[in-house]
C-alpha positions in Angstrom: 1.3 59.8 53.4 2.7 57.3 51.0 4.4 53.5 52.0 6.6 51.9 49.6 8.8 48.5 50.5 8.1 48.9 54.6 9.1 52.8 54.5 7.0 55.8 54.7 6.8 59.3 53.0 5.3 62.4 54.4 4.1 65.1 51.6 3.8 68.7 51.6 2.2 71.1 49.0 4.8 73.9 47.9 2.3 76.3 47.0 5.3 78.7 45.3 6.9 75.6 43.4 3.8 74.0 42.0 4.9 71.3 43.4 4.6 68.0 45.9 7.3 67.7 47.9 7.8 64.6 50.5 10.9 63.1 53.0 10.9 59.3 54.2 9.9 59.4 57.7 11.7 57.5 60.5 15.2 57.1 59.7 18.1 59.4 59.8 19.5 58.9 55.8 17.4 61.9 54.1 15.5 60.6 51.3 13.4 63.1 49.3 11.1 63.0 46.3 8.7 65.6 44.3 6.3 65.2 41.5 3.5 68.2 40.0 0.7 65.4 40.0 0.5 62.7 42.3 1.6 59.7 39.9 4.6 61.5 39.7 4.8 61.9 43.0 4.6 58.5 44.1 7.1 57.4 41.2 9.5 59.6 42.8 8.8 58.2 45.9 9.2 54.9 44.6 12.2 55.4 42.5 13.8 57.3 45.8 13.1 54.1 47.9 14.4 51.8 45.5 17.9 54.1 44.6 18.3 54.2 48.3 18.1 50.4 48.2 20.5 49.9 45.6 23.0 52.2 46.9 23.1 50.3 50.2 23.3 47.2 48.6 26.7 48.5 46.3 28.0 49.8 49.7 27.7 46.8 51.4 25.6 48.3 54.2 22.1 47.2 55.4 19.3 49.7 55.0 17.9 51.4 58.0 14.6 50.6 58.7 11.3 53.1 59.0 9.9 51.9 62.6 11.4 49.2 63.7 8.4 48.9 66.1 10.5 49.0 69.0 10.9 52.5 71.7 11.7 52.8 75.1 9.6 54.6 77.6 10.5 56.0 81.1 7.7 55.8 83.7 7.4 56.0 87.4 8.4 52.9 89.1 5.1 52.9 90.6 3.6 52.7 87.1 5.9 50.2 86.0 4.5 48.2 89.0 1.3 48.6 88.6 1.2 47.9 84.5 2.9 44.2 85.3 0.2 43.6 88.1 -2.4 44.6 85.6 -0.7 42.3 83.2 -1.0 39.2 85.6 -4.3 39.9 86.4 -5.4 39.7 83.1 -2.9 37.2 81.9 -1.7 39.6 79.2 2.1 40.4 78.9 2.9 43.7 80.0 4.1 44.4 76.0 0.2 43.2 74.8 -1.3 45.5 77.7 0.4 48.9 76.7 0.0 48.2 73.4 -3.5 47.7 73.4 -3.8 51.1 75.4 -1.8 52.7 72.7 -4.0 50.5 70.2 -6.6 53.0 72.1 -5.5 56.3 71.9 -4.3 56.1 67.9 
């Protein structure tokens, strides 16, 4: 996994090719890069990222973000319930309680 400027890339080996091959995870634009050693790798990655940039910025359109760091989750009422009463009990809000029990299982 490489990070660059707040966006992430996720590598593969093509064992045919020689070669490293990787995609910016997490938003919909595609974004490759490839490189035989690993510098070159992540100067492709880097150069991708930045292009990416640049084109947005001669478009006039804001860049997607990788993760904003924001999802939404369906749960059982009765969860829901029961995670805010949790969160009361322990003065926490409900936000720092799931995301310490995510915290957990990552």
């Amino acid at each position: 996994m490489l990070k660059y400027k707040n966006y992430i890339g996720i590598v593969e080996y093509d064992e045919v090719g020689k070669v490293f091959t990787g995609e910016v995870a997490g938003i919909r634009s595609v974004i490759t890069f490839h490189g035989r050693t690993p510098e070159e790798l992540e100067q492709s990655f880097r150069d991708s990222i930045d292009l990416y940039l640049e084109m947005c910025a001669e478009d006039g359109v804001s860049p997607e973000k990788s993760y904003s760091g924001r999802f939404n989750v369906r749960i059982p009422p009765q969860l829901h319930r029961e995670i805010a009463r949790k969160a009361v009990i322990e003065g926490k809000s409900m936000n720092d309680l799931v995301e310490e029990a995510l915290q957990k299982i990552v």
